[in-house]
N, C-alpha and C positions, 0 to 999 in steps of 0.2 A: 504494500500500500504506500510504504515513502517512498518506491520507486516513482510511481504514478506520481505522485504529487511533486516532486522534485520534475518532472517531464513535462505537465502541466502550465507550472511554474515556469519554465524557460517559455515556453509554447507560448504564453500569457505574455511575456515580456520583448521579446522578437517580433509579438503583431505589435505590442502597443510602439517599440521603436521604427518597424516598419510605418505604421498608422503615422504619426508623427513624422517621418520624415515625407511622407505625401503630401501633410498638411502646409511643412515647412518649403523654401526653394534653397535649402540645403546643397541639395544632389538635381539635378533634371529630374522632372519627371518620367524623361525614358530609362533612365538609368535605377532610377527608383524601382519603377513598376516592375523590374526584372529580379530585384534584390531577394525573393521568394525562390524563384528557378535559380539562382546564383549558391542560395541555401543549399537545395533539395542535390545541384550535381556535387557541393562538393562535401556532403556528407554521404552520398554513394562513394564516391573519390576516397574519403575517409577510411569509410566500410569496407572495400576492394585491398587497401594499402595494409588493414587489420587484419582481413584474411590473408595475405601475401606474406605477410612476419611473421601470423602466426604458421604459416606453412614451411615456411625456411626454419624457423626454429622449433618444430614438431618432435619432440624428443625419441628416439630411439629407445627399445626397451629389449633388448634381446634376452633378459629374463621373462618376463612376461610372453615372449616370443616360446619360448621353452616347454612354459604352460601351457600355452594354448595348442600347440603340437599334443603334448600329452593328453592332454582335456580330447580332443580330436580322436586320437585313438581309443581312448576311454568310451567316449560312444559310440566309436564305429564298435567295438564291442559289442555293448551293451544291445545294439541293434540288431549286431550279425543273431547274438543269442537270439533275441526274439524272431530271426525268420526274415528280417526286411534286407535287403538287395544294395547293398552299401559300395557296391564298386569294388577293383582292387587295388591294393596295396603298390 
């Protein structure tokens, strides 16, 4: 719930400065009216940059790699026991 409201909160305060500067002749009004889509690509830009770091720095686990091989074998077992058609080895 303080997520939301902390989101909100920016959300509320972005319109009332965008708001404001239309009222104002600050900026051009061309320049202005775009300052919404100027938002929206470079918090994609953002977002695209977050996944890209988080994917170069994606940590390696080759224990957990270990387990899940064994895990794997474990129910092809468990499977072949019961009769189901599990492929081979």
């Amino acid at each position: 719930m303080k997520h939301i409201v902390k989101i909100m909160t920016l959300v509320v305060a972005l319109t009332a400065i965008w708001i404001s500067l239309l009222q104002t002749s600050i900026l051009p009004k061309s320049y202005t009216w775009l300052l919404p889509l100027y938002c929206i690509v470079s918090l994609g830009s953002y977002g695209l940059l977050m996944v890209g770091v988080g994917l170069m720095r994606f940590p390696t686990c080759p224990h957990e790699a270990i387990l899940l091989q064994e895990d794997i074998v474990e129910a092809k077992k468990f499977l072949k026991g019961k009769g189901v058609d599990v492929g081979t080895d």
